[in-house]
C-alpha positions as CSV (number, residue, x, y, z in Angstrom):
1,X,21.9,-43.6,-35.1
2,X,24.4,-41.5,-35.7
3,X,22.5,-38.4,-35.5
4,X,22.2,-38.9,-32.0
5,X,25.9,-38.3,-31.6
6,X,26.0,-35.0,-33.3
7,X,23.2,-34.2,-31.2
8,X,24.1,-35.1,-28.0
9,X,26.9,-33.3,-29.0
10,X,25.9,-29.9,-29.3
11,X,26.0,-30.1,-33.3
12,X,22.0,-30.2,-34.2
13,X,23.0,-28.9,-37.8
14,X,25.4,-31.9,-38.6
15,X,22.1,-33.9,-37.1
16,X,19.6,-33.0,-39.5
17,X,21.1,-34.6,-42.1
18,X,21.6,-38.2,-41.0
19,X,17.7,-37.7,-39.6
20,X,16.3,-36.9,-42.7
21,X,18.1,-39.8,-44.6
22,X,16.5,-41.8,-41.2
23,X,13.2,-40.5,-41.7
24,X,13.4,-41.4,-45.3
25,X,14.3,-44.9,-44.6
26,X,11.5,-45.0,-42.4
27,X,8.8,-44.1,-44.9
28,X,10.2,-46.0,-47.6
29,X,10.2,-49.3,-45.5
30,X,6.7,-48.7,-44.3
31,X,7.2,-47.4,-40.8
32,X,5.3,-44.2,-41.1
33,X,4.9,-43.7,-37.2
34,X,8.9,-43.9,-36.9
35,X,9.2,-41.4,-40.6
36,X,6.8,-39.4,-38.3
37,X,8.9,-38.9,-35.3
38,X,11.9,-38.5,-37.2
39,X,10.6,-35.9,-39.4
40,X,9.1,-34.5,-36.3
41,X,12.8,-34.2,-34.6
42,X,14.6,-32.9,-37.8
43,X,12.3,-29.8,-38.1
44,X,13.0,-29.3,-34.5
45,X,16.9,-29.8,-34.6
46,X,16.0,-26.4,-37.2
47,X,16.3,-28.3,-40.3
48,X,16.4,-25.3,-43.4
49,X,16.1,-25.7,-47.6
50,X,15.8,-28.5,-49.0
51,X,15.9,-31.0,-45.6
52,X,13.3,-29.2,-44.0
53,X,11.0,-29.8,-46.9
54,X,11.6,-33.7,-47.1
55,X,10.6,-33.6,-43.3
56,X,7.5,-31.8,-43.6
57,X,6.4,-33.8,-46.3
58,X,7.0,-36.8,-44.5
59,X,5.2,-35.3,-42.1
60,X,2.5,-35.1,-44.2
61,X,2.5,-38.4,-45.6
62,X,2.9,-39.4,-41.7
63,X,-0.3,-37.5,-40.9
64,X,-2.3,-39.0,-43.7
């Protein structure tokens, strides 16, 4: 994923981005455990606005 790059690359704000479109994905093919983890790591990469909102709701579908 290419979040991973910008990650591993010291560039967690350019991250958040491709996670939350990872994490949306995830839900919308089902994979709620994976739209958890994801949504999990985008909050913590210190998604803000708009992105961290879609992660925490995921994360509440996730925790459902």
């Amino acid at each position: 994923m290419l979040a991973d790059h910008f990650e591993l690359g010291g560039l967690p704000a350019r991250a958040v981005g491709w996670v939350v479109e990872a994490a949306l994905a995830a839900l919308e093919g089902g994979d709620w455990d994976r739209a958890l983890v994801l949504s999990q790591r985008g909050v913590r990469l210190g998604a803000t606005g708009q992105q961290r909102g879609q992660l925490l709701l995921i994360r509440a579908y996730g925790s459902l």
